[in-house]
C-alpha positions as YAML, in Angstrom:
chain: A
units: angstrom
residues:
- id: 1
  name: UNK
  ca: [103.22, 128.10, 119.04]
- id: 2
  name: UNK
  ca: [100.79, 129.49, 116.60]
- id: 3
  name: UNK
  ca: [103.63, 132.33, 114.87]
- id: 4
  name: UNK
  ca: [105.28, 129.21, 114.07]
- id: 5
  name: UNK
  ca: [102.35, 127.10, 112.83]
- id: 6
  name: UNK
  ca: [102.45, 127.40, 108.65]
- id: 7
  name: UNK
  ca: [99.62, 125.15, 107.88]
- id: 8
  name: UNK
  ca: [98.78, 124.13, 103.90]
- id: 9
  name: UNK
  ca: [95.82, 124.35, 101.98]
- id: 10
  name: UNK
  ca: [94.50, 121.75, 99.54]
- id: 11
  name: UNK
  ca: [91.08, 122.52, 98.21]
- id: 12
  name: UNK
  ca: [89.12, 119.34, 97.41]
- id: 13
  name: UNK
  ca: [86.07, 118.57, 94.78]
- id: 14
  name: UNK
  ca: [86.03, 122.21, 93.78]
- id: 15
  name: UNK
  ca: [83.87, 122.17, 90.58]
- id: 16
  name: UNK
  ca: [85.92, 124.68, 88.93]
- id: 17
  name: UNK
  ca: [90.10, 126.10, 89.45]
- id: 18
  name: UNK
  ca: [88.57, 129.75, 90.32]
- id: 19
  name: UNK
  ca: [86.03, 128.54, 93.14]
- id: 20
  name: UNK
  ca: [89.17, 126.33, 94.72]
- id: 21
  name: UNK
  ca: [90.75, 129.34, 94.33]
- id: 22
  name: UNK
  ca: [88.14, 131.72, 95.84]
- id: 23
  name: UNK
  ca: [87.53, 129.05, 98.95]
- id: 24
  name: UNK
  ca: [91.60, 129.29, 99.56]
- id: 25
  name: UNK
  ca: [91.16, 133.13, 99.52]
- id: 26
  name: UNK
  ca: [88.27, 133.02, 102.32]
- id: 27
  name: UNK
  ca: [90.03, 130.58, 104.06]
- id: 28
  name: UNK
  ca: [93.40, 132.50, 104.57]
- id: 29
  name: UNK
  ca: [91.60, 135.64, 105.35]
- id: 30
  name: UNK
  ca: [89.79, 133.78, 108.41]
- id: 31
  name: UNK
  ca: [92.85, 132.12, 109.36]
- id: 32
  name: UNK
  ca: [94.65, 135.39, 109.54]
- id: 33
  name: UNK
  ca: [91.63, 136.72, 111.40]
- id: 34
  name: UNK
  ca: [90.41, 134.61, 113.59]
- id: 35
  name: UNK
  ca: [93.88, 132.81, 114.18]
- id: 36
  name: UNK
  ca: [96.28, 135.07, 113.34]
- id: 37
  name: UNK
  ca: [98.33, 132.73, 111.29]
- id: 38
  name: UNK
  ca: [99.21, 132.74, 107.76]
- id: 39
  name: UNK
  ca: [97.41, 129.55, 105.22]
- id: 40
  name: UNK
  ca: [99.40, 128.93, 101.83]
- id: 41
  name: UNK
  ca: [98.03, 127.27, 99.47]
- id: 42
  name: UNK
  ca: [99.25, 124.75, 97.25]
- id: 43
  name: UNK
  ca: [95.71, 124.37, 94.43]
- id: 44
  name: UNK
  ca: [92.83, 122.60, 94.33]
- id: 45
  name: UNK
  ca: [91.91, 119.14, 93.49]
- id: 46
  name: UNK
  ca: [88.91, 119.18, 91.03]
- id: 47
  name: UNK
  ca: [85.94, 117.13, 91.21]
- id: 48
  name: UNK
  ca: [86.83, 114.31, 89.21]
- id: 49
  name: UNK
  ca: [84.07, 111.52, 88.10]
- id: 50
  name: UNK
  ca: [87.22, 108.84, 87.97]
- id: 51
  name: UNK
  ca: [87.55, 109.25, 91.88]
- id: 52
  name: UNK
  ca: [84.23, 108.46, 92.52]
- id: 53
  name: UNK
  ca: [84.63, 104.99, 90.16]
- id: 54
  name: UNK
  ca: [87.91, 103.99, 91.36]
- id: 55
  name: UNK
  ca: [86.65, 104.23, 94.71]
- id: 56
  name: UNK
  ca: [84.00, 101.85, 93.63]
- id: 57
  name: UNK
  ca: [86.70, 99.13, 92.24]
- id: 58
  name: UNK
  ca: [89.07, 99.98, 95.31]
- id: 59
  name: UNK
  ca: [91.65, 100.74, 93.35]
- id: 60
  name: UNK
  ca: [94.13, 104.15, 93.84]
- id: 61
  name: UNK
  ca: [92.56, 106.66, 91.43]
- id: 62
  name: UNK
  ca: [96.43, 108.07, 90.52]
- id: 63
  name: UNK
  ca: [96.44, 104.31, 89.24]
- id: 64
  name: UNK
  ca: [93.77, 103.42, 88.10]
- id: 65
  name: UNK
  ca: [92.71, 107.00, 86.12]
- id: 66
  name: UNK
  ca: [96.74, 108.42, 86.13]
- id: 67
  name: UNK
  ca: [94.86, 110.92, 82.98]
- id: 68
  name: UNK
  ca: [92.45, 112.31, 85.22]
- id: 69
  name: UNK
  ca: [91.96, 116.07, 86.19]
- id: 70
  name: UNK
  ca: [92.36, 114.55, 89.97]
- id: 71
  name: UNK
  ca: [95.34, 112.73, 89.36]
- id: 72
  name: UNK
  ca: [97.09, 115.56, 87.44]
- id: 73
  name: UNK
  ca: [96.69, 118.13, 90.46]
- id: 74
  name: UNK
  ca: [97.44, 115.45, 93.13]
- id: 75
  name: UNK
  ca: [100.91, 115.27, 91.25]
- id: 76
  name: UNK
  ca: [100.87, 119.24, 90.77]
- id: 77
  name: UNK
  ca: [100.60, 119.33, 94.57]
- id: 78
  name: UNK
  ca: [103.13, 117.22, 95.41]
- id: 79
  name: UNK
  ca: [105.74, 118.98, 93.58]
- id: 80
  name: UNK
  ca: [104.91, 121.72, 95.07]
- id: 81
  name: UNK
  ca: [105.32, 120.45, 98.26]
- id: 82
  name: UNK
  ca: [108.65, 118.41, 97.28]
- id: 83
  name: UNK
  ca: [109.57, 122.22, 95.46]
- id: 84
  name: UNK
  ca: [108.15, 123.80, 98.89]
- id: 85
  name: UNK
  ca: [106.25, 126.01, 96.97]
- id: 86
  name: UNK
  ca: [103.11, 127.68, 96.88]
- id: 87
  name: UNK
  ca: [100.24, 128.63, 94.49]
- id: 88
  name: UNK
  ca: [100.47, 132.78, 95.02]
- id: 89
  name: UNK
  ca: [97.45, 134.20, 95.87]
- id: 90
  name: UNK
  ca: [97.49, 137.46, 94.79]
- id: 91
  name: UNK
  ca: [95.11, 140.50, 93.74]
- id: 92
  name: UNK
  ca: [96.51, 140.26, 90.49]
- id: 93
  name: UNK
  ca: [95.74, 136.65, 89.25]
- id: 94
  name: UNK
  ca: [92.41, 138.03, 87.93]
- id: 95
  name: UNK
  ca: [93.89, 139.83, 85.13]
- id: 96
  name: UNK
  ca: [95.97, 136.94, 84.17]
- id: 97
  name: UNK
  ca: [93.30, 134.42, 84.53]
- id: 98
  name: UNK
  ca: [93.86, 132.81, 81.37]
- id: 99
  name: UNK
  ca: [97.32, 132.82, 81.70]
- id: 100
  name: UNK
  ca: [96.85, 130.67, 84.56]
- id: 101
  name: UNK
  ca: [94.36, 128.63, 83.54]
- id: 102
  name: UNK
  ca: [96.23, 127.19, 80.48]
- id: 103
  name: UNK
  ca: [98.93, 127.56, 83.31]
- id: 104
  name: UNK
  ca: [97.87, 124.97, 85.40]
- id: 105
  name: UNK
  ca: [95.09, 122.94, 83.32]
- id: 106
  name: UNK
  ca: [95.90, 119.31, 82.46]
- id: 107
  name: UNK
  ca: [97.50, 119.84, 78.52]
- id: 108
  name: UNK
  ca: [95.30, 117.86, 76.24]
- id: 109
  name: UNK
  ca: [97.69, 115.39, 74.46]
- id: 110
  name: UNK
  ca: [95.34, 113.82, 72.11]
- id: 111
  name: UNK
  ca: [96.63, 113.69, 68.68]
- id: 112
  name: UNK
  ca: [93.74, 115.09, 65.61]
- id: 113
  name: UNK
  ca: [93.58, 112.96, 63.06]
- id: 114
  name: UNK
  ca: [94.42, 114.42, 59.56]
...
């Protein structure tokens, strides 16, 4: 049952997109360890102030804050599972880690006034 078993990983509240990404690398290494099976990951879900308030007002955050750092990666993560696709979690993303920062940060659409 378990060579079958392809569980997910969502980090939540990480404070930053490296430490989701370094508790998704400890994670898959005890999974394949101590389980034997194989964790993908599909990103992390950053702490987000706006959570914490909509919670307050019962209200959906994705509603209520759809801007937010929170509700940008909830969407990011459900295209990747509608994609079924993972964040890779490789050796190499250190030496791109700009790349993939700009990659997968929330574009800031603000317009600067001239």
């Amino acid at each position: 049952m378990l060579e079958e078993f392809r569980p997910k990983l969502i980090v939540n509240r990480s404070d930053t997109f490296e430490e989701g990404l370094e508790s998704a690398k400890k994670m898959r290494e005890e999974a394949r360890r101590e389980l034997g099976i194989e964790i993908s990951y599909l990103g992390p879900v950053l702490a987000d102030p706006c959570v914490v308030r909509a919670v307050k007002e019962s209200v959906p955050f994705i509603r209520r804050f759809p801007e937010s750092d929170a509700s940008h990666w909830v969407r990011t993560i459900a295209e990747r599972i509608e994609g079924n696709t993972d964040f890779k979690i490789e050796k190499n993303y250190f030496s791109f880690g700009e790349y993939f920062r700009k990659l997968f940060t929330k574009n800031d659409t603000r317009v600067q006034a001239g």
